[in-house]
N, C-alpha and C positions, 0 to 999 in steps of 0.2 A: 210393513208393521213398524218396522225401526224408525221409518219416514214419520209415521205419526206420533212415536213416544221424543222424536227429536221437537216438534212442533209442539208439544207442550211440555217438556225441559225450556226451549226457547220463550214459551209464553210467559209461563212462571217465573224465571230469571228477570224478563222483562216487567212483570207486575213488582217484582220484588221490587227490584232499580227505582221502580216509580215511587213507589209507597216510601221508597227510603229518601227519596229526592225531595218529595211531600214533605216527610216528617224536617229535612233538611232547611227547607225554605222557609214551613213555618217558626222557626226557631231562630232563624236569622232576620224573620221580617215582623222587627217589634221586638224584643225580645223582652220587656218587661209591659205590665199596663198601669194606666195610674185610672182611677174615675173623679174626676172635674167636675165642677161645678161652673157649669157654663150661665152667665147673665145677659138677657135680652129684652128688649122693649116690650110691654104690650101691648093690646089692639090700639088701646088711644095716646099709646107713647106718655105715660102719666108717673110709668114706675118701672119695675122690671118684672121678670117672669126668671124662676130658676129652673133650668136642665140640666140631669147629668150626661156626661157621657166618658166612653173609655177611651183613654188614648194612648195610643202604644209611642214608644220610644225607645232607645238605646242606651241615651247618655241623660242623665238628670237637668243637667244643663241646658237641654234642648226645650224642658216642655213649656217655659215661658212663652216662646214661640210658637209651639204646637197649641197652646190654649188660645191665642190669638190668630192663629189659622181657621180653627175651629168656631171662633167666630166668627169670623170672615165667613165661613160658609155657609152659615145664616141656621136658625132656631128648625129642632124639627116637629115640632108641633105646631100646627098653621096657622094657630090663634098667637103668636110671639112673633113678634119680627125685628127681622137685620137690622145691627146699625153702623155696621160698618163697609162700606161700599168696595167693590171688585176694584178698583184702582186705588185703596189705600194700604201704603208699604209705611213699615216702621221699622225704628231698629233698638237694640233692649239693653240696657245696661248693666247687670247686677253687681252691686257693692254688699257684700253680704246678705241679708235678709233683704235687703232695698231694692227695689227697682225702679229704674227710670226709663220709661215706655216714649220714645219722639217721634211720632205718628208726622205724614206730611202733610196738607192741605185736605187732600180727599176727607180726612176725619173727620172734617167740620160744617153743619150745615149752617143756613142764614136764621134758625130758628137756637138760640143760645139758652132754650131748657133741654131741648132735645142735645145739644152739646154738653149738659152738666150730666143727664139720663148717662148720656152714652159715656162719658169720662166716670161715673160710677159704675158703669158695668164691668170697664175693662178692671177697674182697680176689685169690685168683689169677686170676678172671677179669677185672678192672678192671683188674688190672699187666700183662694182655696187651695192652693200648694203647700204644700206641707212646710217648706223652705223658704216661704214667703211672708214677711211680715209687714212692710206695706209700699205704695206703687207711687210715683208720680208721674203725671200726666203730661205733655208738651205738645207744642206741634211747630213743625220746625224750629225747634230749639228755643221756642215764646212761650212764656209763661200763660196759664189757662185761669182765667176770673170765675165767680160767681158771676150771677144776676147781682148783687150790690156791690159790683167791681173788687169782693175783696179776692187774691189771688191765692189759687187753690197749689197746695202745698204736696208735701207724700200724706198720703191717704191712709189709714186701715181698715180692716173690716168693720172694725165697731164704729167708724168714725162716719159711717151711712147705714141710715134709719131703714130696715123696713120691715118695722109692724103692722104696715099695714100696707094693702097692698096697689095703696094710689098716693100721690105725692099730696097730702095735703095744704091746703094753706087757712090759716085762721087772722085776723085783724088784732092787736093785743097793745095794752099800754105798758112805756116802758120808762123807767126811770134818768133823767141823765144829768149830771154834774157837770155844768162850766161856769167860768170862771165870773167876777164881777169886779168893778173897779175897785175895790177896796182888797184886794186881794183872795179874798174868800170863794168860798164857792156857793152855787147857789141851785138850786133843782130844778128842770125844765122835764115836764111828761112830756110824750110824746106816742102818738097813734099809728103802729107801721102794722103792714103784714108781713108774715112769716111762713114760712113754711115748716115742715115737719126735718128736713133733709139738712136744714142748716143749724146748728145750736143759737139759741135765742142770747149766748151773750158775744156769739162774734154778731150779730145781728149790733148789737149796744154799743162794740167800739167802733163799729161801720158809720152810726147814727154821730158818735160824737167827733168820727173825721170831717163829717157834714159839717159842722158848726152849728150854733144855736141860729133858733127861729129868732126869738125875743131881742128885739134891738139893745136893750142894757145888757145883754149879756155878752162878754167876750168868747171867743175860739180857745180850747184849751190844744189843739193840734195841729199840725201843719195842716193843712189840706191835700196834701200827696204823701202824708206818711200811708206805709203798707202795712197792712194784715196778711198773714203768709197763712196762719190756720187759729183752728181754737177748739180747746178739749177740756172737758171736766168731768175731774176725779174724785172720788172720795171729797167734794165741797171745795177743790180746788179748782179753780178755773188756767187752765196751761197758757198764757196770749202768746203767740209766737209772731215775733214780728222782723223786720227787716233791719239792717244794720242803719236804714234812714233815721227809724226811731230813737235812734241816742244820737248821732250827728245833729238832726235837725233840732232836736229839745235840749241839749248841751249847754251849758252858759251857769248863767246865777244859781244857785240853790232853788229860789222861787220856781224858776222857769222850771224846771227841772221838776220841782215836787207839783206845780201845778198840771203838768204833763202824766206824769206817773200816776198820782193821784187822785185823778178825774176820771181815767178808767178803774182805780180801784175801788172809787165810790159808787161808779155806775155798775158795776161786773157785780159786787156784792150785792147790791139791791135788790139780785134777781134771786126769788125765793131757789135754796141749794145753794146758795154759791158764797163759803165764808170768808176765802182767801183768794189771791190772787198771784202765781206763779209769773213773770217776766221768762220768754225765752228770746235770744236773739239770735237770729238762724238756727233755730234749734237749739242752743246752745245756754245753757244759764252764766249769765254773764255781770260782774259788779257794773257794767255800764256809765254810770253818771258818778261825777266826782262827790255828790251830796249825798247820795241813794244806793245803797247797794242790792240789788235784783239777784241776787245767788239765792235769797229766800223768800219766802210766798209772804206775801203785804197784805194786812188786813186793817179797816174802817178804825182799829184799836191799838194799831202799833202808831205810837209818839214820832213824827218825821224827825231823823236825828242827822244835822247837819256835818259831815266830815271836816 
């Protein structure tokens, strides 16, 4: 009889043990959860598809990583699919709010919407962090273009469209100012399409890196100046461009004001857009010796010569 009350003394001890081992493990494995907002392709790869999901962690630090795991592992709804493939490693930088994501080669396919799809996905699911304010994209340590070669910059959430829930594109006339021999300026329309994902007036200073169609009309920009990004506020337009932009237009007052100028005539043209904000590297900057860029330039401010 003793033999039997010792066999369940001994069983109970050991269920206790376990349940306590239980309770021990799940408290160590994950110990907080966040729920993500994970972004993935849809069936015709045209836009994204949102999922959530939980993801456990330890340290806060970690879930940049663990949301890009997470994709890696692919959508689980079967109409959404991966876009990021089993042999691509990255590695993540955070500067405060910022993040710099430099993905290797594997990131990238030969089809460069599906490359801008997928660099939007990882930047709206990494701004669903609470800590996260906005992402930029690389791969091996090279900068990542639009389809209109302009180079895409740190991203935020607001800075990708989607109302709706396929990437549209429409045909639209656009305004543009270059230059003419007599120094003035002079207006060339012109017929591009657009899509919904990109703002129609980085679209404008894209068109006037181009140079004009119309044989009398001159180039108001180098032909290799960069566009880094473009955002509008409250009727201001942000142009954020590279340190080329003051280097290469640098020189005479004219040169200078004809440079500046040509995109503030064109940027404002676009109905919403009353000013025009100068950033260079993000950075507001007096730039040219004739022009000072520290404040937003509009069609009605007098060029005042330094």
């Amino acid at each position: 009889m003793r033999t039997g009350r010792n066999v369940i003394v001994t069983l109970f001890i050991v269920a206790v043990l376990l349940a306590v081992a239980v309770v021990f493990m799940n408290m160590n494995d994950g110990a907080n959860l966040y729920t993500a907002k994970l972004y993935f392709m849809n069936e015709s790869f045209t836009s994204m598809s949102e999922e959530t999901r939980d993801i456990k962690y330890d340290n806060p630090a970690e879930l940049p990583d663990s949301v890009l795991e997470e994709l890696k592992k692919g959508p689980t709804d079967s109409k959404n699919k991966p876009f990021i493939s089993k042999n691509t490693e990255w590695t993540v930088t955070n500067e405060s709010a910022s993040l710099l994501v430099d993905f290797n080669q594997e990131f990238l396919t030969e089809d460069n919407s599906k490359n801008l799809l997928a660099t939007y996905a990882v930047v709206k699911s990494l701004c669903s962090l609470d800590d996260v304010a906005e992402v930029k994209v690389t791969v091996d340590g090279g900068e990542l273009v639009t389809p209109d070669n302009s180079t895409i910059g740190y991203l935020t959430d607001k800075d990708i469209n989607l109302e709706t829930d396929t990437v549209t594109s429409e045909n639209r006339n656009i305004k543009l100012y270059f230059a003419t021999e007599d120094g003035s300026f002079s207006e060339e329309w012109r017929n591009i399409k657009i899509t919904d994902t990109v703002p129609v007036e980085q679209y404008v200073v894209t068109e006037l890196i181009k140079g004009p169609e119309a044989a009398e009309l001159k180039p108001v920009l180098s032909a290799d100046t960069k566009l880094i990004s473009v955002e509008v506020t409250d009727g201001t337009a942000y142009i954020n461009m590279t340190q080329g932009f003051v280097d290469k237009h640098k020189g005479s007052p004219e040169k200078e004001a004809t440079a500046v100028y040509s995109i503030v005539k064109s940027v404002t043209a676009v109905d919403g857009v009353n000013s025009v904000q100068f950033l260079i590297e993000g950075k507001k900057t007096s730039g040219f010796d004739s022009i000072d860029l520290t404040a937003p330039l509009g069609t009605d401010i007098e060029i005042v010569y330094n």
